[in-house]
VMD Tcl script that draws the C-alpha trace (Angstrom):
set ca {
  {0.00 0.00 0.00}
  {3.16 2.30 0.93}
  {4.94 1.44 -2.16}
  {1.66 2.15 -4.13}
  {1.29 5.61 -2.49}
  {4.92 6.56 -3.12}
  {4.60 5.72 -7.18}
  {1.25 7.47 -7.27}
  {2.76 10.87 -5.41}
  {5.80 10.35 -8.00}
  {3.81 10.26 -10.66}
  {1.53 13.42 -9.91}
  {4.98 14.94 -9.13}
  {6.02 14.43 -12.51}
  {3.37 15.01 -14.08}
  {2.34 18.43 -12.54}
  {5.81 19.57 -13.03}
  {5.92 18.57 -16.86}
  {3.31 21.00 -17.46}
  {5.98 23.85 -16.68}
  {9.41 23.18 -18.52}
  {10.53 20.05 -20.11}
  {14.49 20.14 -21.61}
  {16.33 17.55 -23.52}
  {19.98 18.20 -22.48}
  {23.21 16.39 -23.28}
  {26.36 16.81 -21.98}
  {29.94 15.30 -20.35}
  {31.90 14.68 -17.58}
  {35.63 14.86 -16.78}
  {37.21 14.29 -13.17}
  {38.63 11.79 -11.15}
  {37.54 7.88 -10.25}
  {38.76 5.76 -7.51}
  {37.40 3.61 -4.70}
  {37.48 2.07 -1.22}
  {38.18 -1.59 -0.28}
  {40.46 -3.96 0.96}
  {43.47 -2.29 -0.75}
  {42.64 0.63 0.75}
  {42.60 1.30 4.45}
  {39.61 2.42 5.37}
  {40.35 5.53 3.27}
  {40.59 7.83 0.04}
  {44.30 6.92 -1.16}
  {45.74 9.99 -3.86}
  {48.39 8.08 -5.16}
  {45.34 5.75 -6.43}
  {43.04 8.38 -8.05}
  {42.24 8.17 -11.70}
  {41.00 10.18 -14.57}
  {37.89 9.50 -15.67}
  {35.59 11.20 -18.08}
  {31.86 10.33 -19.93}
  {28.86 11.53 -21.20}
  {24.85 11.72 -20.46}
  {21.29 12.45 -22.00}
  {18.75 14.33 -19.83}
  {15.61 14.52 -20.17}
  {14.52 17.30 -17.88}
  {10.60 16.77 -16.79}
  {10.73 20.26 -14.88}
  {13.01 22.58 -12.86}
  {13.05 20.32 -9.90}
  {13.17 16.77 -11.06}
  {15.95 15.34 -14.09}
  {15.88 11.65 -15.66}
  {19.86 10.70 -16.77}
  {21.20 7.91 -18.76}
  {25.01 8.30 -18.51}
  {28.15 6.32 -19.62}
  {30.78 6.47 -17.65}
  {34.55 5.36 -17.75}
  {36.94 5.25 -15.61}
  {39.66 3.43 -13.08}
  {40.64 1.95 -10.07}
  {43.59 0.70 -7.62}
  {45.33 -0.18 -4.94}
  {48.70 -1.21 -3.45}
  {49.36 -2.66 -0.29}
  {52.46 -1.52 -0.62}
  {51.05 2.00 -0.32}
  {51.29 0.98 3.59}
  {54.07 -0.39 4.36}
  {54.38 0.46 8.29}
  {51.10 -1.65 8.41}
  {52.77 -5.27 9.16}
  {49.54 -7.39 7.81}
  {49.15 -5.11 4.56}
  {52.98 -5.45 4.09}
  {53.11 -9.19 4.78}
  {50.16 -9.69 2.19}
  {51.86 -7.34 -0.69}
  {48.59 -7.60 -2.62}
  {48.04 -4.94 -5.60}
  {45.78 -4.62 -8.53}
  {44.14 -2.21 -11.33}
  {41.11 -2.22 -12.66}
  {39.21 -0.57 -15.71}
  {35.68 0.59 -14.87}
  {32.65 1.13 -17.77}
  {29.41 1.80 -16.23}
  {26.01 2.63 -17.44}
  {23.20 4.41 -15.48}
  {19.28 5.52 -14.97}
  {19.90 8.30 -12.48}
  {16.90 10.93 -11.14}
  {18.16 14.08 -10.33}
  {16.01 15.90 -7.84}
  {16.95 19.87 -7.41}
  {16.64 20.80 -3.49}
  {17.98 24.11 -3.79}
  {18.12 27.08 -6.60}
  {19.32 30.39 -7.18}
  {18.29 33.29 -8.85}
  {14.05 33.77 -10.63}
  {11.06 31.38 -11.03}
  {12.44 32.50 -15.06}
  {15.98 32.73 -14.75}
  {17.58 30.21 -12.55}
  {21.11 31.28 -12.29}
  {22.63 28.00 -9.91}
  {20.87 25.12 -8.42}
  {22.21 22.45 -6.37}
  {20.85 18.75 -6.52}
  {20.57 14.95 -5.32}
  {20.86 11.97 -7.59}
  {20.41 8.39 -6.94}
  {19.41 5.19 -9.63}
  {20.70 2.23 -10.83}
  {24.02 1.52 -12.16}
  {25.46 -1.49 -14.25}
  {29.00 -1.58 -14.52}
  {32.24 -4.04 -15.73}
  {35.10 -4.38 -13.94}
  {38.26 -6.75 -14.31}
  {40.89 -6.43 -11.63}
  {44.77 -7.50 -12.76}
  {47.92 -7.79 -11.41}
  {51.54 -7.07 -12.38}
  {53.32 -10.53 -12.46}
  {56.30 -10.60 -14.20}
  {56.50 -8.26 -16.19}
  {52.63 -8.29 -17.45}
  {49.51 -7.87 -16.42}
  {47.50 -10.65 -15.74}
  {44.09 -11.15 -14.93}
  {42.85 -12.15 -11.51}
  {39.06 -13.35 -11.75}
  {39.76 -16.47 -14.24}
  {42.37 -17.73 -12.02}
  {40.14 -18.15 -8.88}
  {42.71 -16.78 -6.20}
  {41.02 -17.28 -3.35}
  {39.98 -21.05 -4.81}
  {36.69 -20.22 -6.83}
  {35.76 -22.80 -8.64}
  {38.71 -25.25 -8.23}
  {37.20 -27.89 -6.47}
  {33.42 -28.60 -6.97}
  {32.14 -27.49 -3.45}
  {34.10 -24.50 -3.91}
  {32.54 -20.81 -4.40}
  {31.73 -19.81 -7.98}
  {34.37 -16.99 -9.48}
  {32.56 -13.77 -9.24}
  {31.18 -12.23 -12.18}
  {33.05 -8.79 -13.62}
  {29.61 -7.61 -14.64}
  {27.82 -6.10 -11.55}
  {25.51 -3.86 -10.48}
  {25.39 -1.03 -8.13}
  {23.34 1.83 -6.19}
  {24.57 5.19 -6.63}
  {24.37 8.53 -4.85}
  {25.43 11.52 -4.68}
  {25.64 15.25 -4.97}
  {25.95 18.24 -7.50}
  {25.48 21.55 -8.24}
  {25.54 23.45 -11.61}
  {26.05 26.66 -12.84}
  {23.66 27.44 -15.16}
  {25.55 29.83 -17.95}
  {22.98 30.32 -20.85}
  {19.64 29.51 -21.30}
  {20.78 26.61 -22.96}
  {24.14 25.90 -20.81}
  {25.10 24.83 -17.83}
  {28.12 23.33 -15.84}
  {29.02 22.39 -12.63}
  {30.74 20.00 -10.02}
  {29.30 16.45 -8.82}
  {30.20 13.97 -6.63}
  {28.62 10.54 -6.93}
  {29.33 7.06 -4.72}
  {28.32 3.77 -6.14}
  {27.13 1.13 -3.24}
  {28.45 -1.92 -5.13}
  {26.75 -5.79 -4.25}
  {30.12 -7.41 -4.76}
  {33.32 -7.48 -2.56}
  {35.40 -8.72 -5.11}
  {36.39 -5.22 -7.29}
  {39.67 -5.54 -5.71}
  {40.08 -9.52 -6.11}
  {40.20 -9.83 -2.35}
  {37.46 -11.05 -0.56}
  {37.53 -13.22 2.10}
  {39.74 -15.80 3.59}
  {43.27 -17.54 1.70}
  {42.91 -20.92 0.13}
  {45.07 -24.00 0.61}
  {48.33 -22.77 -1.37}
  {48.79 -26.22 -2.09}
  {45.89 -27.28 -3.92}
  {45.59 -23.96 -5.66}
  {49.46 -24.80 -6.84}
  {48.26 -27.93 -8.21}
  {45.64 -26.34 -10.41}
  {47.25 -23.29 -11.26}
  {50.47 -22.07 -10.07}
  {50.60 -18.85 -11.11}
  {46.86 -18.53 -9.32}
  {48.49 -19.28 -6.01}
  {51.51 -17.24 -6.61}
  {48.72 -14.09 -6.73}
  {46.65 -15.08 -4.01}
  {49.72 -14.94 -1.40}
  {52.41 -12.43 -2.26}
  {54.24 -12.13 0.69}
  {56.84 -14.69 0.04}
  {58.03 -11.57 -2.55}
  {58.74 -9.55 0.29}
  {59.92 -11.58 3.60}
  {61.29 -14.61 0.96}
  {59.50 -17.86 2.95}
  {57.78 -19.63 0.15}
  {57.24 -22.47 2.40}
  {54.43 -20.36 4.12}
  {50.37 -21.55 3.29}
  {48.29 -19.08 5.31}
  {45.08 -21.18 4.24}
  {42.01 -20.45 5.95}
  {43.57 -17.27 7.69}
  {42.50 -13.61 6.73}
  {42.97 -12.21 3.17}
  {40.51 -9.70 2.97}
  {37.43 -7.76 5.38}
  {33.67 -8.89 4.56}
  {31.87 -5.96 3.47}
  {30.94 -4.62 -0.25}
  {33.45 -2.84 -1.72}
  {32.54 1.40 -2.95}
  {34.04 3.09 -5.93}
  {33.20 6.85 -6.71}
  {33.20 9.54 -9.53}
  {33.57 12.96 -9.18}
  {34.76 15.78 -11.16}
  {33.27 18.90 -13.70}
  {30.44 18.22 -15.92}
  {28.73 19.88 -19.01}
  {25.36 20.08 -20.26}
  {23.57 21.57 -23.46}
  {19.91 21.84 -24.36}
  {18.90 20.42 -27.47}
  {15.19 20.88 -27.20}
  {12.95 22.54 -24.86}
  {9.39 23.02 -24.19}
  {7.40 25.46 -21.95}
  {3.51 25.04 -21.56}
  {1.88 27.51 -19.67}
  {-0.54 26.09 -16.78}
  {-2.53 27.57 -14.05}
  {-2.02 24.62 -11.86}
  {-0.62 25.50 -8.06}
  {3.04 23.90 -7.82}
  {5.74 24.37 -4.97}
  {7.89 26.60 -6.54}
  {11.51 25.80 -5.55}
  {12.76 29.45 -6.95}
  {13.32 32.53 -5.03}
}
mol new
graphics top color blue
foreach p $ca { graphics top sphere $p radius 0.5 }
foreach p [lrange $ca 0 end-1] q [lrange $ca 1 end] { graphics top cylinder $p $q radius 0.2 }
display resetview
């Protein structure tokens, strides 16, 4: 009944609205991508921030409420060996890269604007939706880069009661922030910062616990020489950590943020005599 209310007010929200000023906007981004996980401390790392750019269509049902589709690339990192004074992190001496393309359905909801009910001069917004993205985390490994989900480092899928490799296309929530500039009637830039509340733990290749070395040598050697790199550093390749702690449980995040673009292609204003909350002062 809740959920039925909710699409019904949504509805008469767009609807009402549409009668005022509709706007068929596209534009690009360009900033910086990176994200938060195992390889990462708990915290924003610089020395693993990444360009990243893209580009969206907007289809603007009124001055307070935006539907997106954007396309968005970037990348992400980390280095274990960005934390060195850390004993566990430099006893593991995990790294990895990773390419990110992601596609999303974003609303945009305005909360806050500048300037005339005819002349909007700034506005700042929400956005939240769906995203579906591709990942596919490597490793350097003598002298190439090799990737880590087909080789099951943490022993997906070499036995047949083991976990299933994770799949490198995956979905994700995001949100986030933004406020534009709005330079023409037909123009507009501004700054946004967007999270994306990921369903997988594995962006990073590190999830949960180490497998037996041995077995995993059997199958693959190179495989187990991935999933336990500190033999590279402290030189004991006799050591088999199985079943001891590789990684923290809990979904891995990975953000955008940066400068973005937008120009009108097509607009339409119908006049109506309808009473609206008018979010312009």
């Amino acid at each position: 009944m809740r959920k039925n209310l909710f699409h019904i007010l949504l509805g008469c929200l767009i609807g009402i609205q549409s009668l005022h000023s509709q706007s068929l906007e596209v534009g690009g981004f360009f900033g910086l991508s990176g994200y938060s996980g195992e390889l990462q401390a708990g915290q924003v790392d610089l020395l693993e921030i990444h360009p990243a750019f893209g580009i969206h269509l907007t289809y603007r049902t009124s001055r307070i409420l935006a539907l997106k589709f954007a396309l968005s690339k970037g990348k992400i990192s980390g280095n274990d060996a960005n934390y060195s004074t850390i004993e566990f992190r430099r006893n593991r001496n995990l790294s990895f890269r990773s390419r990110l393309y992601e596609a999303s359905f974003l609303f945009e909801l305005s909360f806050l604007n500048f300037g005339t009910s005819k002349n909007p001069r700034a506005g700042a917004f929400l956005f939240s939706g769906i995203s579906g993205f591709y990942f596919n985390p490597q490793a350097f490994y003598q002298d190439n880069w090799v990737n880590l989900q087909p080789l099951g480092t943490e022993g997906q899928g070499i036995h047949l009661f083991c976990p299933a490799r994770y799949n490198r296309f995956q979905y994700a929530i995001p949100i986030g922030v933004g406020f534009n500039i709005f330079a023409t009637k037909k123009s507009s830039f501004g700054l946004q910062l967007g999270i994306r509340k990921t369903f997988t733990d594995y962006l990073d290749d590190i999830g949960t616990n180490y497998p037996d070395l041995e077995d995993l040598q059997q199958v693959n050697p190179v495989a187990a020489a991935l999933s336990f790199r500190g033999a590279e550093v402290n030189g004991d390749s006799a050591v088999n950590p199985s079943g001891t702690r590789r990684g923290t449980p809990g979904n891995d995040v990975y953000f955008f943020g940066g400068i973005s673009f937008s120009i009108v292609l097509a607009d339409k204003k119908v006049d109506s005599h309808i009473v609206h909350p008018e979010f312009y002062y």
